[in-house]
C-alpha positions in Angstrom: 80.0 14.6 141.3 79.8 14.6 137.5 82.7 16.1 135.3 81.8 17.4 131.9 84.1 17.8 128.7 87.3 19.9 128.4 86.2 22.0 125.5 82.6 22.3 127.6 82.5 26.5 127.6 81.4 26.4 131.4 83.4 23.6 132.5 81.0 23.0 134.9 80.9 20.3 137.9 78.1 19.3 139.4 77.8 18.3 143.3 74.1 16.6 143.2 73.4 15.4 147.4 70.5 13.6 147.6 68.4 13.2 151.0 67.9 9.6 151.2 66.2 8.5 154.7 65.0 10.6 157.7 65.6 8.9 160.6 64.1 11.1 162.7 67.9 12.8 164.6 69.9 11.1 161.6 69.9 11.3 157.8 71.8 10.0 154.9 72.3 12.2 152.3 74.2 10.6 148.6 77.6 13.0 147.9 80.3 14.3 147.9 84.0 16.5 149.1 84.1 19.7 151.5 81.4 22.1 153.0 80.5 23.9 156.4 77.4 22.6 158.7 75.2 25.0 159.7 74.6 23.8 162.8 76.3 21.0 165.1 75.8 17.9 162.3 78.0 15.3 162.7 79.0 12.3 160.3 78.2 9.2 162.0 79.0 6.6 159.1 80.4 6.7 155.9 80.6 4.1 152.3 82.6 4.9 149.6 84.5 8.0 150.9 86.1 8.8 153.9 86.9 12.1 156.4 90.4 13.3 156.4 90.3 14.3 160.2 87.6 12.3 162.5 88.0 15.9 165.1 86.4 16.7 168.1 84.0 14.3 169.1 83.9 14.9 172.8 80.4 16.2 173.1 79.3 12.8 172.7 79.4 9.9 174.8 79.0 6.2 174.3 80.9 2.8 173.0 81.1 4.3 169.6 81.9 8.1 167.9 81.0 9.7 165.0 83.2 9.2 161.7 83.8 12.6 162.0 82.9 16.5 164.2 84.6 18.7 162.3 82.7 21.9 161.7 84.5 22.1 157.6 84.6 18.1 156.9 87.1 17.4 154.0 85.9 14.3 152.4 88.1 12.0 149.9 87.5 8.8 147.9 88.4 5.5 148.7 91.4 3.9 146.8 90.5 0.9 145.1 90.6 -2.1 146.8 88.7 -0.6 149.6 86.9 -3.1 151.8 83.5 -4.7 150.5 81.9 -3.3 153.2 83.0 0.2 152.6 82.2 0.5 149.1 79.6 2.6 147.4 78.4 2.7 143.5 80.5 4.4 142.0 83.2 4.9 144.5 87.0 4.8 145.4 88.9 5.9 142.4 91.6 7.3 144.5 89.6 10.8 143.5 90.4 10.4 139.6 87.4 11.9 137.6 87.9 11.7 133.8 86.2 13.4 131.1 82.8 12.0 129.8 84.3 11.9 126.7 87.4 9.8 127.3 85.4 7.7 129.8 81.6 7.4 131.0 82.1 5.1 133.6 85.0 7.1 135.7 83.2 10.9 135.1 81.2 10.3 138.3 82.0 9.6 141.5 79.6 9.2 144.6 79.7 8.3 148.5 76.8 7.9 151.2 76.8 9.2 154.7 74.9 9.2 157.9 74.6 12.7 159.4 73.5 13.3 163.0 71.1 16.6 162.3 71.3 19.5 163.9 67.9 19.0 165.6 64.6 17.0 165.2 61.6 17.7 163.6 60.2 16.9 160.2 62.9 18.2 157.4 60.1 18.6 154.7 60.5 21.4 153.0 62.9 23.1 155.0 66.6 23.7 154.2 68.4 24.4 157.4 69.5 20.8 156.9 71.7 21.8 153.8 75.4 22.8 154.2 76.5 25.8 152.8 80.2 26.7 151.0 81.1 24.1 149.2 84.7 23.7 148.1 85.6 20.9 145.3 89.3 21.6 146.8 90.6 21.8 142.7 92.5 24.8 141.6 90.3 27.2 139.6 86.9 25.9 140.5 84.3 27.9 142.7 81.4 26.6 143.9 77.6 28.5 144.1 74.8 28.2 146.0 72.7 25.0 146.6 69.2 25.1 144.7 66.7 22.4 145.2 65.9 20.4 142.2 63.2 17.4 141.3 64.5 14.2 143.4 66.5 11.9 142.0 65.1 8.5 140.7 67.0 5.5 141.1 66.5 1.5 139.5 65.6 -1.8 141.8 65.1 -4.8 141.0 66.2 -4.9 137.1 64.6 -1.2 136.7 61.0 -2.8 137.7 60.8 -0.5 140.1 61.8 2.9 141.1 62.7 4.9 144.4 63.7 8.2 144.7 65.4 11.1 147.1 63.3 12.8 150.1 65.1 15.7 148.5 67.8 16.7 146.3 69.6 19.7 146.3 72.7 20.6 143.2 75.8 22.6 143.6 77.2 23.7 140.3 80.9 24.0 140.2 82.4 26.5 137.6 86.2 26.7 136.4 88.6 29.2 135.6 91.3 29.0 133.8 92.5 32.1 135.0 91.5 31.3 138.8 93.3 28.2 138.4 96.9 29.7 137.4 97.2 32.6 136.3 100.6 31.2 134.2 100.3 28.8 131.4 101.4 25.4 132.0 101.6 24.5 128.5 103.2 25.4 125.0 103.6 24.4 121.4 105.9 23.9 118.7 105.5 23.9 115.2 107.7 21.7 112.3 106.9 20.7 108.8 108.5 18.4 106.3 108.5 21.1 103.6 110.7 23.6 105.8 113.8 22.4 107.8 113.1 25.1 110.5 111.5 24.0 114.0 109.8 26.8 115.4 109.9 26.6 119.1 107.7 27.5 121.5 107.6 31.1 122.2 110.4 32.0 124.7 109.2 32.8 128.6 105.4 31.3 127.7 105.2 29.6 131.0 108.5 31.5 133.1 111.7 32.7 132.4 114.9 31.4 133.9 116.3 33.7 137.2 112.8 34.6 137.7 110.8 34.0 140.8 109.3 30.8 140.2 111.5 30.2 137.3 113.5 27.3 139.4 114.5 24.5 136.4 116.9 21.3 136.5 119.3 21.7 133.4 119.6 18.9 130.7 121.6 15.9 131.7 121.2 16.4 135.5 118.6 15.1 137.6 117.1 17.0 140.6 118.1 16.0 143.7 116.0 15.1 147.0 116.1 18.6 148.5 114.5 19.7 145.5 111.9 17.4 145.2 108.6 17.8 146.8 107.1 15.8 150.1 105.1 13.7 150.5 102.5 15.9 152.2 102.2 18.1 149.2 99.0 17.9 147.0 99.8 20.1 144.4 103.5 20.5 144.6 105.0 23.2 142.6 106.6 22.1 138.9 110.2 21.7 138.8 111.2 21.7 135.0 113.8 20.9 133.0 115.7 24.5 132.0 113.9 25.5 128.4 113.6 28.9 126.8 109.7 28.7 127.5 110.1 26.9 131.1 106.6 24.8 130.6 105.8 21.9 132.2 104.4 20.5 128.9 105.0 21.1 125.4 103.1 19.9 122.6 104.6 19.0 119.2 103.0 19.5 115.8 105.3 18.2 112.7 103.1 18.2 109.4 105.0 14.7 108.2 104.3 14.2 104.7 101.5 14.7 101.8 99.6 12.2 99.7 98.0 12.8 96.8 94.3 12.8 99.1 95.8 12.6 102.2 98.1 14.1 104.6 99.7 13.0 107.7 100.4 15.1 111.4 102.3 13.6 114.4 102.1 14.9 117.3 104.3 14.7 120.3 103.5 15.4 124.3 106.3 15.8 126.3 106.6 16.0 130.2 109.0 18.5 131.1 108.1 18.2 135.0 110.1 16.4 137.2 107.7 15.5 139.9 104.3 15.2 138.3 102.9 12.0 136.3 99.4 12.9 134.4 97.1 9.5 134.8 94.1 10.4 132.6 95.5 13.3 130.1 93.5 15.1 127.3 94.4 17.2 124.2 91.7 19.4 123.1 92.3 20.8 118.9 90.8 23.5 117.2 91.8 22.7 113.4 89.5 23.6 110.3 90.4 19.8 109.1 89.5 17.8 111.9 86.1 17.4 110.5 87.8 15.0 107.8 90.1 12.7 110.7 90.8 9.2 108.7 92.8 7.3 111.1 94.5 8.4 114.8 97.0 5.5 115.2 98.3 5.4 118.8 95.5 7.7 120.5 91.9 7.7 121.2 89.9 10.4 119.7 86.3 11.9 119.6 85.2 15.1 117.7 83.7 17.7 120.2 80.8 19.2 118.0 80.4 22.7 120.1 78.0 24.1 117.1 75.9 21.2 114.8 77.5 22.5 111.4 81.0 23.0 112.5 83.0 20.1 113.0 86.8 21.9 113.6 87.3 20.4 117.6 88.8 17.5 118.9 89.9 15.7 121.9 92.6 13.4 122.2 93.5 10.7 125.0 95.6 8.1 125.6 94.6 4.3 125.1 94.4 2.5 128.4 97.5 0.4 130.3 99.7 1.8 126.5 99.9 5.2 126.8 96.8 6.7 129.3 100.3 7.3 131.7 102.1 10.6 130.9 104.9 10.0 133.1 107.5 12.7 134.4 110.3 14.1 132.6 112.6 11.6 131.4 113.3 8.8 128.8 109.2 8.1 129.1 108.0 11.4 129.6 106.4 11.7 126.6 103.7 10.2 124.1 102.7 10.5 120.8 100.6 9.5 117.6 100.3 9.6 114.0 97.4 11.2 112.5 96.0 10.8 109.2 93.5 13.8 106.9 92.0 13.6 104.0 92.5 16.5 102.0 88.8 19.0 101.0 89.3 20.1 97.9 89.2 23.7 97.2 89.7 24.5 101.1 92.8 21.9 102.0 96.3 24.2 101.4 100.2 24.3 102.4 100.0 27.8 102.8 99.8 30.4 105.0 100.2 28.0 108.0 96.8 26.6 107.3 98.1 23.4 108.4 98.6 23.9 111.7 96.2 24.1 114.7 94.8 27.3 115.5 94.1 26.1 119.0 95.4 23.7 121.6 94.7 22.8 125.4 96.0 20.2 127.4 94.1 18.7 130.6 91.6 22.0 130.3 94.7 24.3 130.0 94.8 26.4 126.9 99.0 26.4 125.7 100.6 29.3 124.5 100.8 29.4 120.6 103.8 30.6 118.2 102.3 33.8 116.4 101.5 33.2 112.9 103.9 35.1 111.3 106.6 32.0 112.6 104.4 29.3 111.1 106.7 27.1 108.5 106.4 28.2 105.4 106.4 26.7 101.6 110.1 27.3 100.3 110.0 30.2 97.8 109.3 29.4 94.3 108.8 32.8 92.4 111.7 32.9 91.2 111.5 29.4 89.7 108.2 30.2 88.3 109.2 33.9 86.4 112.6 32.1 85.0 110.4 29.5 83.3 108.4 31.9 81.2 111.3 34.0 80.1 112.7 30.9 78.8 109.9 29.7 76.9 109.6 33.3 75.4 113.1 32.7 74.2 113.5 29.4 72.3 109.8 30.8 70.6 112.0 34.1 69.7 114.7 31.8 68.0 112.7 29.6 66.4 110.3 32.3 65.0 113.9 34.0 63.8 114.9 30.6 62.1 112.0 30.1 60.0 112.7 33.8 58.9 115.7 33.0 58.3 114.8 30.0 55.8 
């Protein structure tokens, strides 16, 4: 399974299973997760991943039974540490896939299996083989059809010499924000050192208090185990600290201070959720400036070129074992950098809120934005600016009035 980019527009995975070996009633195909048989397949063995449920099995007799006889197989990764003989390239990351950006090495994960086919016979050319409705089991993604595509090629023997597939089929993968939640998870903020107000995020962006749903643990107190979720939740439900927006994250933006080329941003992410960590987190910016980044100080960052002549999108992450750990709410909950821009001439301004991001996503999630017309604004100087005139039209009245006067 290979996991593309946050700011990618599809935001596509890709479920590649390669036919390895026909062994005549067996075969071992190369990946990965959930999917239905079409016939009465069963997995015999397994590296690098395991079955959740082994199920029934009793149609077969012998010493030893199949991995697992479920019909709907839910596969997951190994943790790591898994035994030697277990392992598989590329295998047990406890299920955590990062971006390709952040890192190369965890984007893809694989496993290997032996399947007990549904019947004999030469598989050449023929698909029967090949599950059908696959499930990635991730909020917001849906899974097509399979589609054969050229066999994979893999390296042996220092890449002097190359095998490949019997067959290999792809999945794509495709995500929704939308199908995911339909309710922001996210918000932002806005402050600047030119204007003492803070303009919050917008009130309700993720829930409002009372509401259904809008369950929240109020400042100072700490949730208590009733509340909190069990341990046999996957995705359990956020429980928040009480806001006016009610979002599990907020993201800060203070414009800190201007140079004479250069200006500097920080930028806060805090975890308002009491019983979620984020291993792994991105921030994805849209900002007309980013194109002219001098220095990030505490996180990693990478400009996401979506079109070769605009350069206005980054991504953000954490630096590994100091700050890759967004942990829940509370005194660590949050993480944050300095960021420093040099100043285009002619196009660089205070004004108009041209400072501040136009757009902002965290972990794929697009935040809900203040509206313009709140942005922090340059205090008001025109009245500064017409009383300076006036005066200077004075003194020249009195001193054109002296020399008269002489």
């Amino acid at each position: 399974m290979d996991g593309y980019d946050s700011l990618d527009p599809d935001a596509n995975i890709t479920i590649t299973w390669d036919l390895m070996l026909d062994n005549g009633n067996t075969y071992d195909p190369g990946w990965k997760l959930s999917w239905t048989w079409k016939g009465d397949e069963a997995i015999w063995d397994m590296w690098g991943a395991e079955a959740t449920k082994q199920g029934n099995c009793s149609r077969f007799r012998g010493q030893f039974l199949p991995h697992c006889c479920d019909k709907q197989p839910v596969i997951v990764d190994l943790m790591p540490g898994a035994r030697y003989n277990k392992q598989f390239s590329n295998c047990c990351k406890g299920g955590l896939l990062s971006s390709m950006t952040q890192n190369p090495s965890m984007s893809a994960a694989a496993f290997r299996m032996n399947v007990n086919k549904a019947s004999a016979g030469n598989i050449n050319g023929d698909s029967s083989f090949m599950p059908m409705n696959f499930n990635l089991g991730l909020p917001g993604y849906t899974c097509g059809d399979p589609f054969q595509v050229p066999p994979t090629m893999f390296k042996e023997d220092g890449s002097r010499r190359w095998t490949q597939a019997l067959e290999t089929w792809n999945v794509t993968c495709i995500y929704s924000q939308f199908q995911a939640s339909p309710a922001p998870k996210c918000c932002v903020s806005f402050s600047a050192f030119y204007n003492s107000t803070i303009v919050p995020c917008p009130q309700c962006s993720c829930n409002c208090q009372g509401l259904s749903g809008g369950k929240c643990v109020k400042s100072g107190e700490t949730p208590s185990l009733l509340e909190q979720p069990h341990a046999n939740e996957e995705d359990p439900q956020p429980l928040v600290r009480c806001s006016p927006h009610m979002c599990p994250i907020q993201v800060h933006w203070h414009v800190k201070n201007s140079y004479r080329e250069y200006w500097r941003v920080k930028v806060t992410i805090t975890n308002l959720n009491f019983v979620k960590n984020y291993s792994m987190w991105n921030l994805v910016v849209l900002h007309p400036n980013l194109g002219n980044v001098t220095q990030v100080f505490s996180f990693n960052y990478h400009p996401l070129n979506s079109y070769a002549y605009i350069n206005d999108t980054g991504m953000f992450w954490g630096i590994q074992y100091y700050n890759d750990m967004l942990q829940q709410s509370g005194p660590s909950g949050n993480v944050q950098t300095e960021m420093l821009l040099h100043k285009v001439p002619r196009i660089f301004s205070f004004r108009e809120g041209w400072t501040f991001p136009r757009r902002i996503s965290f972990n794929g999630d697009e935040c809900v934005m203040p509206p313009p017309d709140q942005y922090p604004r340059l205090p008001n100087t025109a009245h500064t600016r017409s009383a300076t005139p006036t005066l200077s039209i004075l003194s020249f009245s009195l001193l054109l009035l002296l020399i008269v006067v002489l």
